[in-house]
MARGULUM-320312 format. One record per atom (N, C-alpha, C): residue in one letter; atom name; y, x, z. Coordinates in steps of 0.02 Angstrom, whole numbers, padded with zeros to 5 digits. Layout:
N
{resn=A&name=CA&py=Y&px=X&pz=Z}
...
***
This chain:
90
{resn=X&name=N&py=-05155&px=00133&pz=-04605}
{resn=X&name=CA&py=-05204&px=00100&pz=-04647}
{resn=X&name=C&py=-05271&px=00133&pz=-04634}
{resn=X&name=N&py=-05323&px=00094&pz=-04631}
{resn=X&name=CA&py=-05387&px=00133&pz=-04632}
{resn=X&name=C&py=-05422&px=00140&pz=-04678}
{resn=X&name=N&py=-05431&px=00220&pz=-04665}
{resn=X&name=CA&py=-05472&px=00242&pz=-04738}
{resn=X&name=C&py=-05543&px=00226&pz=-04740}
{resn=X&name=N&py=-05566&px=00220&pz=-04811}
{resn=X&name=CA&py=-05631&px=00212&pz=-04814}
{resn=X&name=C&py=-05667&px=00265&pz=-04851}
{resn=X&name=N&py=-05723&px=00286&pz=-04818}
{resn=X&name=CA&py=-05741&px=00354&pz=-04838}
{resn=X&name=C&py=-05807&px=00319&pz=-04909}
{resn=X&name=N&py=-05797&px=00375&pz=-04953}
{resn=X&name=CA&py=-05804&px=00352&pz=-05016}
{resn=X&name=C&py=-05863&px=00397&pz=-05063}
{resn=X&name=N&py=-05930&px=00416&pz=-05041}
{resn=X&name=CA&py=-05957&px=00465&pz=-05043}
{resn=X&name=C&py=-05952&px=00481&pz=-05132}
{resn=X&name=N&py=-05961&px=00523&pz=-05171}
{resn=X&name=CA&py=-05972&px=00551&pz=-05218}
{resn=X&name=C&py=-05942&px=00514&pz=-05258}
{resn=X&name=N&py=-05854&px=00486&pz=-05267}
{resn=X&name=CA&py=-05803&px=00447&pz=-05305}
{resn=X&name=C&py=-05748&px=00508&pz=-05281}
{resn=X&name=N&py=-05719&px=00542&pz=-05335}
{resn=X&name=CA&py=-05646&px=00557&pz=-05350}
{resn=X&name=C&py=-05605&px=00506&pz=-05348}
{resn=X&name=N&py=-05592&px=00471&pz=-05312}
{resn=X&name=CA&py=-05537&px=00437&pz=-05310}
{resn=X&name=C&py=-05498&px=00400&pz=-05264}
{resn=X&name=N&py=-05440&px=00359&pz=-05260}
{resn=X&name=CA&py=-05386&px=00384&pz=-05202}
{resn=X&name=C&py=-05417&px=00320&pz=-05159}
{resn=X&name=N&py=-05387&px=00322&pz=-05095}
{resn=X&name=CA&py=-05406&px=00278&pz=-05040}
{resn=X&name=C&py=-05380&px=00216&pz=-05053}
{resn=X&name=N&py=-05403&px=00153&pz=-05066}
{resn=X&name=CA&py=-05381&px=00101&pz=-05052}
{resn=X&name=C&py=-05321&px=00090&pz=-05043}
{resn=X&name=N&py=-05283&px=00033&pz=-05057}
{resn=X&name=CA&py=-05188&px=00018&pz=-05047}
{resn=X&name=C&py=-05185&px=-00051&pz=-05022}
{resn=X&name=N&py=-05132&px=-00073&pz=-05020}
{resn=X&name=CA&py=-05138&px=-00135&pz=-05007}
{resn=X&name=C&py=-05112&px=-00177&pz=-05108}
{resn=X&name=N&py=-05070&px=-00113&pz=-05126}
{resn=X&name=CA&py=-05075&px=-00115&pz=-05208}
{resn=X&name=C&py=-05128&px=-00116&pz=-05257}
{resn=X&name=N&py=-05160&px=-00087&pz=-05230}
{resn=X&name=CA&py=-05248&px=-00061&pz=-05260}
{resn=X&name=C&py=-05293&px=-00072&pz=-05211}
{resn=X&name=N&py=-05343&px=-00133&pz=-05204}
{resn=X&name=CA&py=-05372&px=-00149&pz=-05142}
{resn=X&name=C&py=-05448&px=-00108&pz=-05180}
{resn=X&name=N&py=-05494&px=-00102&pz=-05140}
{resn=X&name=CA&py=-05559&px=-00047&pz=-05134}
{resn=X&name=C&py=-05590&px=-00132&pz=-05190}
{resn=X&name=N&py=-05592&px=-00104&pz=-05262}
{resn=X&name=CA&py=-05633&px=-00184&pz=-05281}
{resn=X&name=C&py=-05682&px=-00158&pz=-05330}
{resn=X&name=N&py=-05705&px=-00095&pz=-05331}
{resn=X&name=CA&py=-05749&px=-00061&pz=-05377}
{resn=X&name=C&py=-05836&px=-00048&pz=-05333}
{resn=X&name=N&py=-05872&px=-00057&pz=-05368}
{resn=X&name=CA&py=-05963&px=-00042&pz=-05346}
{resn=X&name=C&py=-05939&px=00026&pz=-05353}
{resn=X&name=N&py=-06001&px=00080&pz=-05326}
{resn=X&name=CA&py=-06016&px=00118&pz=-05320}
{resn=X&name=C&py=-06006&px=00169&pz=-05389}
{resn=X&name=N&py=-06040&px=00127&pz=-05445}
{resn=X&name=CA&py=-06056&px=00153&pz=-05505}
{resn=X&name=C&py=-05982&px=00155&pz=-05532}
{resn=X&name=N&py=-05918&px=00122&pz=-05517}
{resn=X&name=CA&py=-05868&px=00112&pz=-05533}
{resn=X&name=C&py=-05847&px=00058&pz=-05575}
{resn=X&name=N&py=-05902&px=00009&pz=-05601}
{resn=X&name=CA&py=-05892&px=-00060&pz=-05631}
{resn=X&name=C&py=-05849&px=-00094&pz=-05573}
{resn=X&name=N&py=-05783&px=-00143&pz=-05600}
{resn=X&name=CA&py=-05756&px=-00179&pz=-05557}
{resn=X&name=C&py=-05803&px=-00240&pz=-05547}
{resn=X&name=N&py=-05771&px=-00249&pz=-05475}
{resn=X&name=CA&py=-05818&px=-00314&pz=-05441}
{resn=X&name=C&py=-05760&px=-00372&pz=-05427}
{resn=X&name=N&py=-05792&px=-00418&pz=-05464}
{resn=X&name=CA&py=-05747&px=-00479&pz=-05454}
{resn=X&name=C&py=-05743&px=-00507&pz=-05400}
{resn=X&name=N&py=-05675&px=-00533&pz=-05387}
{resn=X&name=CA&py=-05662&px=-00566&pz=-05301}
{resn=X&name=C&py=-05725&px=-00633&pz=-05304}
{resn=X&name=N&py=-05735&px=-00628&pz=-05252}
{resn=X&name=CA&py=-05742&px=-00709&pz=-05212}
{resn=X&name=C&py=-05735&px=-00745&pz=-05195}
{resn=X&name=N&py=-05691&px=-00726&pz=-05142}
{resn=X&name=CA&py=-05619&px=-00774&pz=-05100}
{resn=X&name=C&py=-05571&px=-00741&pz=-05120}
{resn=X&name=N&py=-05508&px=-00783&pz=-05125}
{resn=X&name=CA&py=-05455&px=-00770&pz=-05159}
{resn=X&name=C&py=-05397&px=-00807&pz=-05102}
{resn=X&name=N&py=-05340&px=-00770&pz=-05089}
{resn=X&name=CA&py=-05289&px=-00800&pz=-05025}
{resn=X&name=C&py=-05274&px=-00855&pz=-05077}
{resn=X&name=N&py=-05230&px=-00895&pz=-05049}
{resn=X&name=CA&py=-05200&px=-00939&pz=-05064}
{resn=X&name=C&py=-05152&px=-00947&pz=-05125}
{resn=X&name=N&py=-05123&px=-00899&pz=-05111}
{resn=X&name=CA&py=-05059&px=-00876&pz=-05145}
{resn=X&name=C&py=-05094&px=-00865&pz=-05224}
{resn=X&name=N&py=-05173&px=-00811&pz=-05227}
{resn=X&name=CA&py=-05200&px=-00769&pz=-05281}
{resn=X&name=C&py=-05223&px=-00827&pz=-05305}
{resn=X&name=N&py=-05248&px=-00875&pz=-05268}
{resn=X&name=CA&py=-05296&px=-00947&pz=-05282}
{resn=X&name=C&py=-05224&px=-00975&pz=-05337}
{resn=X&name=N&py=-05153&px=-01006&pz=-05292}
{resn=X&name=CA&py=-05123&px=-01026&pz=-05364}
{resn=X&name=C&py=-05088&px=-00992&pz=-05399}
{resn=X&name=N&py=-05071&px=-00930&pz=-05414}
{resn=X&name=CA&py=-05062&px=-00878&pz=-05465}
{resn=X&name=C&py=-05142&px=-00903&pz=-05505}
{resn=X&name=N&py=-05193&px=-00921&pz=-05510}
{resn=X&name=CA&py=-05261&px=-00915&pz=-05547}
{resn=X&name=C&py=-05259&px=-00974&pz=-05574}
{resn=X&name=N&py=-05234&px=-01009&pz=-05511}
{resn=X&name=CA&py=-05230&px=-01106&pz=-05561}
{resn=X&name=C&py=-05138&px=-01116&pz=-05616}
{resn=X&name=N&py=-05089&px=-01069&pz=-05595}
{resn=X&name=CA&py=-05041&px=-01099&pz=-05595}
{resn=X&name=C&py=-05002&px=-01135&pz=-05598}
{resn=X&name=N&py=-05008&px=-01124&pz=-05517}
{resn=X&name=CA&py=-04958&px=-01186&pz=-05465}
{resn=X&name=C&py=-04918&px=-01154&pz=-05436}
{resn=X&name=N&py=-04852&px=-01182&pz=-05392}
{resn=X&name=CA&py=-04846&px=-01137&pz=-05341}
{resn=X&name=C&py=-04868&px=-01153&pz=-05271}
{resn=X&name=N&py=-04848&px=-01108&pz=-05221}
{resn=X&name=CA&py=-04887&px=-01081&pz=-05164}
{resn=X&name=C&py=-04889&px=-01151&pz=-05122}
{resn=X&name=N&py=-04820&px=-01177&pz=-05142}
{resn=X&name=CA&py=-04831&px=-01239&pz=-05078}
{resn=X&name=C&py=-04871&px=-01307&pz=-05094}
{resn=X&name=N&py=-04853&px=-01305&pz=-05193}
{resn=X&name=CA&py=-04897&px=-01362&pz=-05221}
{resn=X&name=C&py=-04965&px=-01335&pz=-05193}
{resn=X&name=N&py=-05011&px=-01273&pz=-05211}
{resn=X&name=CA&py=-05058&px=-01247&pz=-05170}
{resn=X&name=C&py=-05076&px=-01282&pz=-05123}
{resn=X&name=N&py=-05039&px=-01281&pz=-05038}
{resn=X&name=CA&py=-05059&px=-01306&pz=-04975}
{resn=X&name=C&py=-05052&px=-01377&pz=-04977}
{resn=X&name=N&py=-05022&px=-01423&pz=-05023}
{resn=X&name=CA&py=-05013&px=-01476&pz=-05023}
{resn=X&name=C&py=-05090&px=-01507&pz=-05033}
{resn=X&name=N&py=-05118&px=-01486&pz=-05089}
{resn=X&name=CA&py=-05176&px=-01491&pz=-05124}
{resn=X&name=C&py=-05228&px=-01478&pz=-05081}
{resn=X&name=N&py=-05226&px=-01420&pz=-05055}
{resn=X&name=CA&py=-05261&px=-01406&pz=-04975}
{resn=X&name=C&py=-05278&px=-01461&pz=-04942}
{resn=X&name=N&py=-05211&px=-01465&pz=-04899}
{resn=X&name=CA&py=-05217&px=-01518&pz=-04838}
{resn=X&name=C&py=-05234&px=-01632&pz=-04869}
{resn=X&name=N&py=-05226&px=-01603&pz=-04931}
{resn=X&name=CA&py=-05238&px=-01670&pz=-04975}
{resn=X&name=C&py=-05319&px=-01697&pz=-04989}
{resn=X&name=N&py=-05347&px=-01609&pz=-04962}
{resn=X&name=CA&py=-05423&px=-01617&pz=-04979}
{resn=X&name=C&py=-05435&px=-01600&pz=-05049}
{resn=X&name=N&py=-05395&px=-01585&pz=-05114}
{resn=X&name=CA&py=-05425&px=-01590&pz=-05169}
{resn=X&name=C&py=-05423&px=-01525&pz=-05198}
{resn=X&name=N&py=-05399&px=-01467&pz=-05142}
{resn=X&name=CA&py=-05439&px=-01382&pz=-05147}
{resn=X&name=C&py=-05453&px=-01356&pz=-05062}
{resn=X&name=N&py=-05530&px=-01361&pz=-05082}
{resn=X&name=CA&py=-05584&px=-01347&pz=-05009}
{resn=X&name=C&py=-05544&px=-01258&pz=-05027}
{resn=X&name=N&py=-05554&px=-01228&pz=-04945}
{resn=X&name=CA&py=-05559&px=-01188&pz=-04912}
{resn=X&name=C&py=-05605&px=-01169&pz=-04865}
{resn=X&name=N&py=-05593&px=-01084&pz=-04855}
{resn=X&name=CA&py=-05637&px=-01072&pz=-04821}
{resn=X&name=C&py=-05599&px=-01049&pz=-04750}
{resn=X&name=N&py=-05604&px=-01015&pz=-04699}
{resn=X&name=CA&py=-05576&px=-00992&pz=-04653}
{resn=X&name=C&py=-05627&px=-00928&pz=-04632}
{resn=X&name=N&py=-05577&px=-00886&pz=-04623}
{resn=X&name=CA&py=-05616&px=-00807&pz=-04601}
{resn=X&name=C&py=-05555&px=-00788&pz=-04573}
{resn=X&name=N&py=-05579&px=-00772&pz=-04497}
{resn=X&name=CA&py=-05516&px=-00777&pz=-04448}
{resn=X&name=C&py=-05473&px=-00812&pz=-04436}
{resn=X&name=N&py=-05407&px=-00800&pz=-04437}
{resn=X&name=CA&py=-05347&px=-00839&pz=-04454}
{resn=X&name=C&py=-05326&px=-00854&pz=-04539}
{resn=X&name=N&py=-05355&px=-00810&pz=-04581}
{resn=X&name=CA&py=-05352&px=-00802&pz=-04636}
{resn=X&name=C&py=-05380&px=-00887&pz=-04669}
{resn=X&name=N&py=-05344&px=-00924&pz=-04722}
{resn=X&name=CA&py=-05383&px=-00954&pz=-04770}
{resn=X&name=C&py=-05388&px=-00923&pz=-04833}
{resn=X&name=N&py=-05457&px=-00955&pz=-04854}
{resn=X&name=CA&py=-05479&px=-00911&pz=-04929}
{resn=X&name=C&py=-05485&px=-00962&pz=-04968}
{resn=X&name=N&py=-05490&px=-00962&pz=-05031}
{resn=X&name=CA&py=-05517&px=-01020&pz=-05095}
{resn=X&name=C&py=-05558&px=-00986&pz=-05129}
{resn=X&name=N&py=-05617&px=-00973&pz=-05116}
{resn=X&name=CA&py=-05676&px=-00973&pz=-05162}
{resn=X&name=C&py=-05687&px=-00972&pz=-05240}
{resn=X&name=N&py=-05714&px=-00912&pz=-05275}
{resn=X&name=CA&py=-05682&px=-00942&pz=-05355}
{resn=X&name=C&py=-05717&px=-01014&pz=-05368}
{resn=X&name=N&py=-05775&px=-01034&pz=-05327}
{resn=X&name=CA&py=-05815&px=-01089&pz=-05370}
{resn=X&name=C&py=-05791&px=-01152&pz=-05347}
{resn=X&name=N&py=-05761&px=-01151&pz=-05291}
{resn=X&name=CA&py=-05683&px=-01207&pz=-05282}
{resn=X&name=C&py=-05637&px=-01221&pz=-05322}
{resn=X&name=N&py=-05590&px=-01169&pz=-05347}
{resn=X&name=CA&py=-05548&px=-01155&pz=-05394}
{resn=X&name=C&py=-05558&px=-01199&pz=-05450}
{resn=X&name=N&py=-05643&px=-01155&pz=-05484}
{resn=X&name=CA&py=-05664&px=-01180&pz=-05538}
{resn=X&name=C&py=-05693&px=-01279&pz=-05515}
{resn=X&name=N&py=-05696&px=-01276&pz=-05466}
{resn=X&name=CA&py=-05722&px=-01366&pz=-05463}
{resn=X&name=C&py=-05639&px=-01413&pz=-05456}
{resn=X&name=N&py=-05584&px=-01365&pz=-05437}
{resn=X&name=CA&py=-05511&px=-01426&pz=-05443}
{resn=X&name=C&py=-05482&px=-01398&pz=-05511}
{resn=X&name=N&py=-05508&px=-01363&pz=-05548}
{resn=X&name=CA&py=-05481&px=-01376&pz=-05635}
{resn=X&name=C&py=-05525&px=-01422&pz=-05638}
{resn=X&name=N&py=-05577&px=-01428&pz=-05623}
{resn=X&name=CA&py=-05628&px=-01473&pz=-05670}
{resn=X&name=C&py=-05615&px=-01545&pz=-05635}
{resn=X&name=N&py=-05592&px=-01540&pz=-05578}
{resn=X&name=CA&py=-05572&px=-01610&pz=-05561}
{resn=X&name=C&py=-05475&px=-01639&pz=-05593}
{resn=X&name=N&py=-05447&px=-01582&pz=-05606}
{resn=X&name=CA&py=-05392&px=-01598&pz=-05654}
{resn=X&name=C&py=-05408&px=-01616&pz=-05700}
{resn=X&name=N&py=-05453&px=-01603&pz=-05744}
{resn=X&name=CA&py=-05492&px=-01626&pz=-05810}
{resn=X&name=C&py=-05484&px=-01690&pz=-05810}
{resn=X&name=N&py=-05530&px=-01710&pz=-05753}
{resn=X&name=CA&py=-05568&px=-01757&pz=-05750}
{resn=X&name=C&py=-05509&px=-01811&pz=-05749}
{resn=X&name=N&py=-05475&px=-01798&pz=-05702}
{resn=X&name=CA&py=-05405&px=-01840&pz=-05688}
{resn=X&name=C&py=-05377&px=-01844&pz=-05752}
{resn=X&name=N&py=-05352&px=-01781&pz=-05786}
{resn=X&name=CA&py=-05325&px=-01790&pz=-05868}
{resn=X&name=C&py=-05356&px=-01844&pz=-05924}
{resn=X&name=N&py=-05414&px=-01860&pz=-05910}
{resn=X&name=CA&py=-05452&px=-01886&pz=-05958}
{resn=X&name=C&py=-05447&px=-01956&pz=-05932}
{resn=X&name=N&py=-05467&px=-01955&pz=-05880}
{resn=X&name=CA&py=-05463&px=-02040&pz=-05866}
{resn=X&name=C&py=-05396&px=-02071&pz=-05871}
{resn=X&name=N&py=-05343&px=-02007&pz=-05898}
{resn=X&name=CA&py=-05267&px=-02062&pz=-05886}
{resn=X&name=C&py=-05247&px=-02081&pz=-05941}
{resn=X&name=N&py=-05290&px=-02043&pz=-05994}
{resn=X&name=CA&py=-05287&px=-02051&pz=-06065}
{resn=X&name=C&py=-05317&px=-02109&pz=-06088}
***
């Protein structure tokens, strides 16, 4: 694993349990992109309803590498398009 050097913080190196998600000052910093998996653990769905929704077009992604990401302000735009869907069926 590679360490990240951590100037003037007591504290332990990064995990793949504990990812490096703190500023400097030690306030946590909220994700941005979120894998797939974290994306529907956040909506709860599961992983494959997830890619379904994906490749359906109705949760945008991003791509960084081979990696896909979901964006929180994606996330937050397919609740709001579930809404939207909820309401009009009513």
């Amino acid at each position: 694993m590679l360490r990240i050097p951590q100037r003037g913080l007591e504290s332990e190196p990064p995990t793949r349990e504990r990812p490096l998600d703190t500023a400097t000052a030690g306030a946590p910093v909220p994700r941005r992109l979120h894998s797939v998996e974290a994306a529907a653990a956040l909506i709860g769905i599961g992983r494959t309803a997830t890619y379904d929704e994906i490749r359906l077009g109705r949760l945008r992604t991003v791509r960084c590498g081979r990696r896909r990401l979901v964006p929180t302000e994606w996330i937050d735009e397919y609740v709001e398009l579930l809404k939207r869907e909820a309401e009009a069926a009513a």
